[in-house]
C-alpha positions in Angstrom: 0.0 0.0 0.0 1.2 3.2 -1.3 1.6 6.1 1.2 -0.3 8.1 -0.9 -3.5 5.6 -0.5 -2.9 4.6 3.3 -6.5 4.3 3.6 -9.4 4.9 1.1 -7.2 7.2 -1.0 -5.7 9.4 2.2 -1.7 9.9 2.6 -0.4 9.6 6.2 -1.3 13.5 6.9 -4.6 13.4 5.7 -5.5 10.3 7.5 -4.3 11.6 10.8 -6.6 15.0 9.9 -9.5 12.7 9.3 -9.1 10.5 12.7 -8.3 14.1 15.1 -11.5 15.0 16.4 -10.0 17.4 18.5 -8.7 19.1 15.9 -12.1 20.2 14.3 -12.9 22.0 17.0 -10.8 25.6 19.1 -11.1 24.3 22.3 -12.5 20.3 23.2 -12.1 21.4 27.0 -15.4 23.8 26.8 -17.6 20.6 25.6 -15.9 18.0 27.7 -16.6 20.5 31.0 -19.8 20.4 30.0 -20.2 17.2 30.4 -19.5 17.2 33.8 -20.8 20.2 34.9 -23.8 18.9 33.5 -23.6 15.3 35.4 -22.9 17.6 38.6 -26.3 19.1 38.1 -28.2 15.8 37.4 -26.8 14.5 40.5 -28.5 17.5 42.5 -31.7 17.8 41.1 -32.2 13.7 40.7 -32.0 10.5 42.5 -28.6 9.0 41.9 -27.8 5.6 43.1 -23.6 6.3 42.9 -20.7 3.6 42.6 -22.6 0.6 42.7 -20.5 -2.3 41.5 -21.2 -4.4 38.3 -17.8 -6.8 39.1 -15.1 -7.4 40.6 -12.8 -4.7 39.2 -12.7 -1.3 41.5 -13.6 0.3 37.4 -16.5 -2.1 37.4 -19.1 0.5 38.8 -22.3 2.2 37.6 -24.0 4.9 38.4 -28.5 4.8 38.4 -30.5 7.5 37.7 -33.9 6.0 38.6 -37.2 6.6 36.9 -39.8 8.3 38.8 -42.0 5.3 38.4 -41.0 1.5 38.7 -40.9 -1.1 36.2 -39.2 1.6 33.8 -37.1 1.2 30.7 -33.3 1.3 31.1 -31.1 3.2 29.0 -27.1 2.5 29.7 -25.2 5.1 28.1 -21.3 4.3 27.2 -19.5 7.6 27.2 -16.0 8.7 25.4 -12.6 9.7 25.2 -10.7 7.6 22.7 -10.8 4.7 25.6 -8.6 6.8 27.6 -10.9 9.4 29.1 -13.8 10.6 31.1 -15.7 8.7 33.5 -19.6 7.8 34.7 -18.9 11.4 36.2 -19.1 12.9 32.5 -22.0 10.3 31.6 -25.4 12.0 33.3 -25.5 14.6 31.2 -28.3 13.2 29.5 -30.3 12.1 32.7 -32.7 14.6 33.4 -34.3 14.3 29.8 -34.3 10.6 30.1 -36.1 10.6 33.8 -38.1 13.1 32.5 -39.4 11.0 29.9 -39.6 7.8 32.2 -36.9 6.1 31.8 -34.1 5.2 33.9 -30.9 6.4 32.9 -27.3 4.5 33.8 -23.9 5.5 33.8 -21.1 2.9 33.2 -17.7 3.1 34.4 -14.9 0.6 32.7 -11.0 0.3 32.5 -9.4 2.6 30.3 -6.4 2.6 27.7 -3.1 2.0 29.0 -4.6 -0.3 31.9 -6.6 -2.0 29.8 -7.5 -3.4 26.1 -10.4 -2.4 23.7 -11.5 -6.4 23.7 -11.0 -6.4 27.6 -13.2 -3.5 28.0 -15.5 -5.1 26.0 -15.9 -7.8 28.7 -16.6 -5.6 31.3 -19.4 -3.6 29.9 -21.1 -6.9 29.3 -20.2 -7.7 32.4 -22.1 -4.5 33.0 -24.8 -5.4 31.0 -25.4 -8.8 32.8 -25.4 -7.4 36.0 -28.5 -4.9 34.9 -30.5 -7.7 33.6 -29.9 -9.7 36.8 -30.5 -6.4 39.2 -32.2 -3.9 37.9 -35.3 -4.7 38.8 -34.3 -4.1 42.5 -33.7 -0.5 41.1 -37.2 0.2 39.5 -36.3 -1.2 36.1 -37.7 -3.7 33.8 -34.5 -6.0 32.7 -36.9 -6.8 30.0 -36.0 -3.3 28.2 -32.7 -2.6 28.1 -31.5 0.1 25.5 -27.7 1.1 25.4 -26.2 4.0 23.6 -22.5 5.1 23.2 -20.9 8.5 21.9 -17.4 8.4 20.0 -14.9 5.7 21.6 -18.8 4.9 23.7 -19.9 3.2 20.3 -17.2 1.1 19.6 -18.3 -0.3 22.9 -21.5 -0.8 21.6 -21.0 -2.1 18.9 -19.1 -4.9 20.8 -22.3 -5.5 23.0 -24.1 -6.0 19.4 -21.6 -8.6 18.6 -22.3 -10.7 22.1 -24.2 -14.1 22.4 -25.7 -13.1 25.1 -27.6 -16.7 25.5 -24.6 -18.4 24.7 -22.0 -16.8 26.8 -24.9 -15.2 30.0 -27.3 -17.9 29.7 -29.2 -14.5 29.3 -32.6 -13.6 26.6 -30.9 -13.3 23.0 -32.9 -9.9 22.4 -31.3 -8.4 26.1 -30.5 -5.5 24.5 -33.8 -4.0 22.7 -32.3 -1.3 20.8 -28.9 0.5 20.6 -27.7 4.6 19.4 -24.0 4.2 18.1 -23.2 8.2 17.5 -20.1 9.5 16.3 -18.7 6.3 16.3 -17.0 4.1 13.9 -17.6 0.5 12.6 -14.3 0.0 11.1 -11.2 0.9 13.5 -8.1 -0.6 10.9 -7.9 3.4 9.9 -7.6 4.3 13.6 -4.9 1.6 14.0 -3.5 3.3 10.7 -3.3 6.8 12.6 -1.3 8.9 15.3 -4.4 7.5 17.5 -2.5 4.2 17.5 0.7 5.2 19.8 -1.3 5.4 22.4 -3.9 2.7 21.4 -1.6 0.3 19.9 -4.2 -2.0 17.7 -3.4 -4.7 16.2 -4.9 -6.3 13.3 -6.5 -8.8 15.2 -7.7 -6.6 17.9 -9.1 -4.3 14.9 -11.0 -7.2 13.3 -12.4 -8.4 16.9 -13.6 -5.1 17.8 -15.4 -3.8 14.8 -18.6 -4.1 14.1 -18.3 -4.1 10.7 -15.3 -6.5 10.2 -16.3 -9.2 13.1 -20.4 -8.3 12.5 -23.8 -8.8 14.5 -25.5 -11.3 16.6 -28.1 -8.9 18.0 -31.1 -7.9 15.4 -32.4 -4.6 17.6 -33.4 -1.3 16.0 -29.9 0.8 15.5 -30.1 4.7 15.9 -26.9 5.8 14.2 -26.0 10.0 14.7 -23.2 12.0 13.8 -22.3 15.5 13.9 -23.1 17.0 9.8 -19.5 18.7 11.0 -17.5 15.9 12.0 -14.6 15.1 9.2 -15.4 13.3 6.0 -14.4 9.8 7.2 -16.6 10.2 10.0 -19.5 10.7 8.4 -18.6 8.1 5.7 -18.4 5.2 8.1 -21.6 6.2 10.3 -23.8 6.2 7.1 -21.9 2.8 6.2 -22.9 1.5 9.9 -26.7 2.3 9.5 -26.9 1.6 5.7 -25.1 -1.9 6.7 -28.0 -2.4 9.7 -30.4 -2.2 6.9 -28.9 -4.0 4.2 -29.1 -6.9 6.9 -33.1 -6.3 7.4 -33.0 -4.3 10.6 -34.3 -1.3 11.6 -31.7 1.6 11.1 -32.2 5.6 11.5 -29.3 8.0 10.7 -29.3 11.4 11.5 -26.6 13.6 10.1 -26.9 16.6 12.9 -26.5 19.8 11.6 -24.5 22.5 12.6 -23.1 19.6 15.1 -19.6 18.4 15.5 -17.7 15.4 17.7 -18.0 16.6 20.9 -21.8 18.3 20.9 -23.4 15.9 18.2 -24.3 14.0 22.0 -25.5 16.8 23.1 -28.2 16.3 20.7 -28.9 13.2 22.2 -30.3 14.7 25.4 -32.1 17.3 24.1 -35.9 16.6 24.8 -37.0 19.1 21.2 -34.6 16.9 19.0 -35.9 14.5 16.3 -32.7 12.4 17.9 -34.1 12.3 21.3 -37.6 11.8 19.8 -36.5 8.6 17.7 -34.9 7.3 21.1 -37.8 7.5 23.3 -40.0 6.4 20.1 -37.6 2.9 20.3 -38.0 2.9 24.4 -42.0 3.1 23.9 -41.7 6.9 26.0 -42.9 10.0 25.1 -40.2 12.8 25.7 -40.5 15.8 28.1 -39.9 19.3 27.0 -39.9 20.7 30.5 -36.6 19.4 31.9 -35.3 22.1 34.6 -32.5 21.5 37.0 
């Protein structure tokens, strides 16, 4: 392979401007404190259930946001950071528009990049998983509607709980997880592994083809929300309209919203916002009708 064609025609410069996120935007720090501050405000204004552990691993902890009502449906949300960032203490942005709306909303925690590997964390968010069919009922939530979503690094993650056999490997309903949102993520991480990204992920081939959804491919057959930012880098938006168009191509229900005016790091934001067609098509797969009065 030529330099000049590392990957889908990009040289080793171009590549590396296609796979910096950070780069697209002045300053990443405004939307990442955002996150937080935003979590810090959920926490006050809702019922949070804090470091409750999934496993065995002092990473292995979630945070619940209950519904106001029991028997609710849960939605697990996978945040960030190139598997190297941000915590369940970023994650509850989203929250208060999700209780609102009746549903309970879950933070994950997980090992991050170097102490752990993309496959590894993989294991512990369906460890995660697991645990929430097994428990949450205890909380107020029906194990019997589980959605998961995951934002950038997040949808990797989700993709990897689309690829589990999870009557196989958990002795656990094949359909556990009822529907999934994989935004500004990718399906296909062999460019990542071709990029600066991979000093500090070091990928492997093999770990690339385990990982990605659209190399290794899908046991579960739920509705897929796919959303990215309509400003996120060419590459970006190629491979989240190759996600959902290969959803459908397989006979299962796929949306894809290219967010205008939205890039990497707000094209979540989207997510929690009660007026969006995003957050409408979320609580439309969840059976809820969305609030438009969320205050904190």
């Amino acid at each position: 392979m030529s330099e000049a064609n590392l990957w889908r025609g990009y040289d080793q410069a171009a590549l590396d401007r296609q796979y910096n996120s950070r780069g697209t935007v002045p300053d990443v720090t405004v939307y990442l404190r955002e996150y937080a501050e935003r979590t810090v405000q959920a926490k006050a204004a809702l019922a949070c259930t804090e470091n409750i552990a999934y496993g065995p691993d002092a990473d292995e902890r979630l945070d619940i946001y209950p519904a106001t009502g029991g028997n609710a449906p849960v939605m697990v949300f996978l945040h960030g950071g190139d598997w190297r960032a941000l915590s369940k203490e970023d994650s509850g942005f989203a929250a208060p528009a999700f209780v609102q709306a009746g549903a309970m909303f879950v933070a994950l925690d997980f090992s991050l990049v170097p102490a752990t590997t993309l496959p590894a964390m993989g294991a512990q968010v369906r460890r995660a998983l697991h645990w929430l069919w097994q428990n949450v009922a205890a909380h107020g939530g029906d194990p019997q509607r589980i959605h998961i979503a995951g934002h950038s690094s997040g949808a990797n993650l989700v993709g990897q709980l689309l690829m589990t056999d999870w009557q196989r490997e958990f002795n656990a309903p094949a359909d556990l997880v009822k529907s999934a949102a994989f935004m500004s993520g990718l399906g296909d991480l062999e460019p990542v592994r071709l990029s600066f990204r991979n000093e500090k992920l070091g990928l492997t081939s093999e770990v690339v083809a385990e990982v990605s959804l659209l190399r290794r491919g899908a046991v579960a057959n739920c509705p897929l929300l796919v959303a990215v930012g309509g400003n996120e880098t060419e590459d970006y938006l190629r491979q989240s309209r190759e996600v959902a168009d290969w959803w459908a191509a397989q006979g299962k229900h796929a949306e894809f919203f290219a967010l205008a005016g939205r890039h990497h790091f707000d094209a979540v934001l989207e997510w929690a916002e009660p007026a969006s067609a995003l957050f409408k098509a979320q609580c439309a797969l969840m059976g809820l009708k969305p609030g438009f009065n969320v205050h904190l």
